[in-house]
N, C-alpha and C positions, 0 to 999 in steps of 0.2 A: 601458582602457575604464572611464568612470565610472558608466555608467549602463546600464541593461538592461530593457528592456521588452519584455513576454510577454501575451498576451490569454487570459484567463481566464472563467470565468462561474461566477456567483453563483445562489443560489435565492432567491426571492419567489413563494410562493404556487407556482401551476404556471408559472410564468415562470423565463425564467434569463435574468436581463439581464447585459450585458459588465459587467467589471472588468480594469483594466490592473493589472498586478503590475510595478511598477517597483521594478529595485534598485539600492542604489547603495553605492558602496564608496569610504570616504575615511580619508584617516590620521587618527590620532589610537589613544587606548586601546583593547582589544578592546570591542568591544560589539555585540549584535544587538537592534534594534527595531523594532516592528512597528506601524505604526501605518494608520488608516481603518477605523475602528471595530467591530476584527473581535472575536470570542467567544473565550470561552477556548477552546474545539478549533483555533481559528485561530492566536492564540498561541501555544499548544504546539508548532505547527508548526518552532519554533525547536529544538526540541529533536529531535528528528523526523529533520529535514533535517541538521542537525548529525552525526547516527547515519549516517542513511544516507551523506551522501557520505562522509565516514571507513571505510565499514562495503565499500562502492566503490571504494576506492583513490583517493579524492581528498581533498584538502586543504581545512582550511575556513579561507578567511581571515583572519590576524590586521589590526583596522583596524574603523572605525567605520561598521557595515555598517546598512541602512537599507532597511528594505522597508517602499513606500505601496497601498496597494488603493484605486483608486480606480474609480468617486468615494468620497467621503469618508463620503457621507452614507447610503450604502446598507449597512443591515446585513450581514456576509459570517460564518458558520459552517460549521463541517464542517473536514474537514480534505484536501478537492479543491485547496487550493490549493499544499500542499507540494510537486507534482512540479515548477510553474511556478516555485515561489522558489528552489527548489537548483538549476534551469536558470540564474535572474536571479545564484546566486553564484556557477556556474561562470562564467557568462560576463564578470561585473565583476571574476571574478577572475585572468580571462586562460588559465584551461586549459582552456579548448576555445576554437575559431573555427570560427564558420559562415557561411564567405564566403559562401554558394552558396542561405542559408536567411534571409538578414540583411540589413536595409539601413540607411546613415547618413541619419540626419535631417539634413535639407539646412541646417538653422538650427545644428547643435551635432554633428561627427563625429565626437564621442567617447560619442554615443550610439547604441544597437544596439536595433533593434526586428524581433524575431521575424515575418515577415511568413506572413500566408493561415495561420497555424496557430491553433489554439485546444488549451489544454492542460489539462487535468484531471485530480488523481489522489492517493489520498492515499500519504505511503510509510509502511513499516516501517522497524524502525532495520536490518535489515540492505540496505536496498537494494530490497527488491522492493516492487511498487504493489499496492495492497488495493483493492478494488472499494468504490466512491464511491455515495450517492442521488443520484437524480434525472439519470441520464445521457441518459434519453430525451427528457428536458424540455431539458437543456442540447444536445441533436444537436437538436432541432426549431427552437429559438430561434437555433442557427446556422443553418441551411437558411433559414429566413425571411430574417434580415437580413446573411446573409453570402454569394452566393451562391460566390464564389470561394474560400471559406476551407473547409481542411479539419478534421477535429476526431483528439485526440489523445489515448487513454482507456487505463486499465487494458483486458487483454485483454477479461476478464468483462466490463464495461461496452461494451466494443467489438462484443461479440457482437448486443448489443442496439442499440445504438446504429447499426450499420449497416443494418437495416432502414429506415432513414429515407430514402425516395425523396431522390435528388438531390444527397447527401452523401458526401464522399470520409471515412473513418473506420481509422485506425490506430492497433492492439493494441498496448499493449506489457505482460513481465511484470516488467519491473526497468528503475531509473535508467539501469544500466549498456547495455541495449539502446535505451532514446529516446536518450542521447547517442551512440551508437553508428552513429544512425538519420539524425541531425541532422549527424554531423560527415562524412558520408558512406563510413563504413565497413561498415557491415552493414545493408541499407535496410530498413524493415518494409514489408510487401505488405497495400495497402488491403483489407478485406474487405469480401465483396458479400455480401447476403442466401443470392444460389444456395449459398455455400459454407459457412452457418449451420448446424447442426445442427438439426435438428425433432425436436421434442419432444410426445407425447402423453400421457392421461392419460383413463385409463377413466372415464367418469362410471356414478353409478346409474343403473339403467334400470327403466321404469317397468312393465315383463312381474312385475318382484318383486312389485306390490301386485297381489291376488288382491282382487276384491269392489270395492266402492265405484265405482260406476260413477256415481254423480254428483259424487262429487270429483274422479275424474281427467276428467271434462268439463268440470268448470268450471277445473281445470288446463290444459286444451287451450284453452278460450276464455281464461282467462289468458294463456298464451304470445301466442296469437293476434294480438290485440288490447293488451297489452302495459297490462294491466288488474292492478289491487291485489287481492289478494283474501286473506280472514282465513279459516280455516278453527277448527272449535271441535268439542269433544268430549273425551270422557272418555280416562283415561290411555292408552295403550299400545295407541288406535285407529288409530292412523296418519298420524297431522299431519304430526309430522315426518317419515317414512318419503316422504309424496306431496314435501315441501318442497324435500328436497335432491335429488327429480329433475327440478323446474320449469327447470334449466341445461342439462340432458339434452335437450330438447324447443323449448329457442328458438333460431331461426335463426342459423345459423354469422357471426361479426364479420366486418364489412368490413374491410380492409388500414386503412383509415382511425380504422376503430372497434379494430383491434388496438392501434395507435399509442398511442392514445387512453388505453385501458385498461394497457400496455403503461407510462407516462410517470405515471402516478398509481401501478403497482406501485414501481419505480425511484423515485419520490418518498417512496413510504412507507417504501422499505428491503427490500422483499418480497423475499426471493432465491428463494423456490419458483414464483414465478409460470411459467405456462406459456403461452407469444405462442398467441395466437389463441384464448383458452378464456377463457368467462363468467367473472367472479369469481362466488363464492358466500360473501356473509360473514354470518354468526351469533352476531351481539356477544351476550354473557351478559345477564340484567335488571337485574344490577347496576351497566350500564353510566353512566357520569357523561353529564351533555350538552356536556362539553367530549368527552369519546370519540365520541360520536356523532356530532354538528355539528364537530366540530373547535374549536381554541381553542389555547391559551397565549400567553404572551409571545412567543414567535416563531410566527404561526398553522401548527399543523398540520392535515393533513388528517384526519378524523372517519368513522365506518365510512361512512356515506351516498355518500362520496367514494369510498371507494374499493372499493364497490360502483357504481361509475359503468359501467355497461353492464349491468349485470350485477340480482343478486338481492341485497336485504337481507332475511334472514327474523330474524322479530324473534319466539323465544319466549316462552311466558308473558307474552302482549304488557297485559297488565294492571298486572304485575310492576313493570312498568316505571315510573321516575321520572313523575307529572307533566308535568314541566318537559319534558324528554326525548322524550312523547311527543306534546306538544303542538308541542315545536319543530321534527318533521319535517311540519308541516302547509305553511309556506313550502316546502322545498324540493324537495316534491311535484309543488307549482303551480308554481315556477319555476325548478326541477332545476338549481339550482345554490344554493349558499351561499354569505353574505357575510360574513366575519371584519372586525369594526370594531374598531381599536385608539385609542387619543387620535392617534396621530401614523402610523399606516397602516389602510390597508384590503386585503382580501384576497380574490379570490374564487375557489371549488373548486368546479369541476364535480358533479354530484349527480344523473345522469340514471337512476335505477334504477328498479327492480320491486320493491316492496314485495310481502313475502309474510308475514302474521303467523298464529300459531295460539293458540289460550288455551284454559283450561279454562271448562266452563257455572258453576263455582259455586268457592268456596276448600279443600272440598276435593275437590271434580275430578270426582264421582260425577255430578250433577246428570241426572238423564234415564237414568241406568243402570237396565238391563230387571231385574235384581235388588233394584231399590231401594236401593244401599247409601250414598246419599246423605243424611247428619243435618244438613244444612246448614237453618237457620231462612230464612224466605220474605224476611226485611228483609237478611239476611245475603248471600242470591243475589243481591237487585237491588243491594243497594250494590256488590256483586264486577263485576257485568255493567254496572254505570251508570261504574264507572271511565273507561270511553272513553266520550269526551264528544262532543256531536254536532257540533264539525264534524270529529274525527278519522274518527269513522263517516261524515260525506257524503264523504271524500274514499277511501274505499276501494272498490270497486268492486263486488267479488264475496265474499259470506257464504255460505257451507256449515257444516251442520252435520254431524259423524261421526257415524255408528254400527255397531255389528256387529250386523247382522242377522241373520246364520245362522251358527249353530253352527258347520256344517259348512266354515266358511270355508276350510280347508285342506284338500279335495278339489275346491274353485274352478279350473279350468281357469287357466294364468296370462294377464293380459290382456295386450293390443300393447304390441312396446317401444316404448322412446323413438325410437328411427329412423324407423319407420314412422307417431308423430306428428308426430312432428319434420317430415318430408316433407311434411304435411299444414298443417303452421305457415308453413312457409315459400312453398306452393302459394299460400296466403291472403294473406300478408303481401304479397308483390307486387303486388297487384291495388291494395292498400291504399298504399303509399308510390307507385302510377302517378299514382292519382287525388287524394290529399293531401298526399303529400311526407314524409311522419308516419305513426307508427301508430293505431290506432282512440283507445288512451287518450290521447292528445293533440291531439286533434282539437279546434283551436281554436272557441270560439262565432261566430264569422265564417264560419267553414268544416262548420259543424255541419248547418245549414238545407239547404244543397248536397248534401252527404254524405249525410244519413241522410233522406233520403224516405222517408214510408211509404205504405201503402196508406190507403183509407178505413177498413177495418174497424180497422188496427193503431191512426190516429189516436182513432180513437172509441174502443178502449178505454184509451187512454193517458191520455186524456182525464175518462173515467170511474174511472181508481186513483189518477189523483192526485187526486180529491176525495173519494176515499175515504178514502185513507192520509196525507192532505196532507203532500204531499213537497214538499221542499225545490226552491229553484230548481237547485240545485247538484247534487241528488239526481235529480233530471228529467233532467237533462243527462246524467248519469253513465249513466245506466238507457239512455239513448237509442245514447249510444257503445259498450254492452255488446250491446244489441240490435244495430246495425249489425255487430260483430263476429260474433255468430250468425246474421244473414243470408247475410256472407261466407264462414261454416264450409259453410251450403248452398248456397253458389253463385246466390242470389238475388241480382236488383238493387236487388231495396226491401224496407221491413224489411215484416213481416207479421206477422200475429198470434202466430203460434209462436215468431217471433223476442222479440218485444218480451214473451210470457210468459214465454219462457226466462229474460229478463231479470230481467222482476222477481222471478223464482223466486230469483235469489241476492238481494235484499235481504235487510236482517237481522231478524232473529226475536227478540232478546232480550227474555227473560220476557215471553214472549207468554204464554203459560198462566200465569204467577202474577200475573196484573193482576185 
């Protein structure tokens, strides 16, 4: 046999487009090369596959051996394609046949093309498969355009990968079992989701915060309505403490939004991810805007991305770069991101819930009922004018903390998250019946439709923004926060209480030092 061809796939972005792995073996001096323009993890591959089938009981060809990844022109990294090349040199090297898995190209029957398989996987030098990124990306892009083809993964990969409706998906944990599988000696058995392991994972509940009864409401109307919201106050008030239960309290992911979330883990490498749970990510303020947005030479995914369903809280949101935090102002409004290179472009999903917290002043006292704040009055606005107006139009909901009684720790504990949670997802219904969407994406097309109000609500909306002269983008925001508070009361039109609650979170910044 001189040639061998195996269907493999490649990553780009959340994409996995096909690559043929053709090998070919002709006399001449020993040699192995590799060539279609793979990275160096790809070329190592040579050494890899070398170990392992030695490390197997197989031989590695002496003879002028030739492996093409094509096409030519698509970048290919990682080391997923090792399991398919040691296949391409057993088979060009004639110890194994897979009459039963194989067929001759009608033009040339000394060529062997792996048929309805897809193969992926990296090896170790002794033989066994190491779990590969992005396997949920590469099961989805088969299911799309292959419907006949099954896919062939490390176990661990397989685990995941067989949740993908409509795909046949086989584990393996060593070379020595895929040829074992292929030459039809020991078959491997597809796995179905039913026979998956479930995995869970306690979130914080929100019975722990005692007090604050206007943060965790506007926590509730955040989940809600699927609303940004920055909350502000002095240290050790409880920002963070509300933050990391906002995942607690929002509505359980669809099979579709699992996938989803599920195929962006697997992309980034995530091994702890848990199918069916929110992300929750909390990049440091040190973070670059290549971490954030994503970026490099090869585009990776950036936290925003892979908070895609989920939560980005961003503390010390002042902290932050500039650059950094002007740039998640795009993929707010268009939840997703676009990686431009000279000679590609990329784009990553970015559909999240912004949650940020900061302090009132630089050093953090600002409003403390003992005064221990020495912060000069040009010192606080420059701290609070950091965020610039349109990062503040596009955030939704503003609280401020504080501890108002002493005695906070004889406070009865409040509801947990379950029984908001119940209360979130009561609401969210009625909201994706009539929109399709949640309240905070609620297109300006679909806005006039959606949010009716009364007369008295119109006249006073009417009458605060010529008071406060608010932005048009700020009107808007205020209008879909309101509509959410109509639907926490089960009203069909927004009403005065609703559209006050609303503008009860705009932001207060140095309102008393002007």
């Amino acid at each position: 046999m001189a040639l061998a061809v195996i269907m493999s796939r490649s990553l780009f972005g959340m994409d996995a487009p096909p690559v043929r792995v053709e090998t070919h073996l002709s006399s001449g001096l020993p040699s192995f090369t590799m060539v279609g323009l793979a990275d160096a993890e790809v070329r190592e591959s040579r050494e890899r596959v070398r170990a392992a089938l030695l490390s197997s009981g197989y031989e590695f060809p002496a003879g002028r051996l030739t492996v093409n990844l094509s096409p030519a022109d698509l970048p290919k990294e990682s080391g997923r394609f090792d399991l398919p090349i040691a296949l391409g040199v057993l088979l060009v090297s004639g110890q194994i046949e897979l009459p039963e898995l194989t067929r001759r190209a009608s033009n040339n029957p000394c060529v062997a093309v792996l048929s309805s398989l897809v193969v992926a996987g990296e090896l170790s030098l002794t033989g066994m498969l190491a779990p590969i990124n992005g396997a949920i990306a590469i099961a989805l892009a088969v299911a799309r355009s292959q419907a006949q083809a099954s896919l062939l993964l490390p176990y661990v990969n397989a685990q995941q990968a067989a949740r993908v409706p409509g795909l046949q998906v086989l584990g393996a944990h060593s070379l020595a079992e895929v040829v074992e599988h292929l030459t039809g000696r020991k078959f491997l058995e597809f796995l179905t989701p039913s026979l998956l392991p479930s995995s869970s994972q306690a979130m914080p509940c929100l019975s722990d915060v005692r007090g604050q009864l206007m943060a965790r409401r506007a926590l509730e109307v955040a989940a809600a309505g699927g609303h940004s919201l920055l909350f502000s106050g002095t240290p050790g008030v409880g920002k963070t403490m509300l933050a990391k239960r906002l995942v607690g309290i929002l509505p359980a992911l669809t099979p579709a939004e699992s996938l989803e979330v599920a195929s962006v883990a697997a992309f980034a490498g995530i091994r702890e991810h848990v199918w069916g749970q929110r992300p929750f990510r909390a990049p440091h303020h040190s973070a670059s805007m290549a971490a954030m947005l994503g970026g490099g030479s090869t585009p990776r995914a950036g936290e925003v991305t892979l908070a895609h369903r989920g939560v980005l809280f961003l503390d010390e949101f002042p902290e932050f770069e500039r650059r950094v935090r002007e740039g998640l102002r795009e993929p707010l409004e268009s939840l997703s991101v676009t990686i431009a290179r000279a000679k590609l472009k990329v784009d990553f999903p970015a559909d999240f819930q912004l949650l940020a917290a900061m302090n009132p002043c630089p050093c953090g006292w600002y409003g403390h009922t003992q005064g221990r704040c020495k912060c000069r009055v040009e010192q606080i606005l420059a701290y609070q004018q950091r965020l610039s107006g349109p990062v503040i139009d596009r955030i939704d909901l503003f609280v401020t903390l504080t501890v108002s009684d002493a005695h906070w720790l004889e406070l009865a504990p409040g509801e947990s998250s379950e029984t908001v949670r119940q209360r979130v997802e009561a609401v969210r219904k009625p909201q994706l019946q009539r929109q399709s969407t949640v309240n905070a994406r609620l297109s300006d097309k679909n806005l006039e439709s959606c949010c009716v109000m009364t007369a008295a609500a119109a006249k006073l909306l009417a009458s605060t923004i010529k008071m406060q002269h608010l932005s048009a983008r700020s009107i808007q925001r205020v209008r879909r926060v309101a509509r959410t508070c109509a639907d926490l009361s089960g009203a069909p039109q927004i009403d005065v209480p609703h559209l006050a609650e609303a503008f009860q979170y705009r932001p207060v910044f140095s309102a008393g030092l002007r």
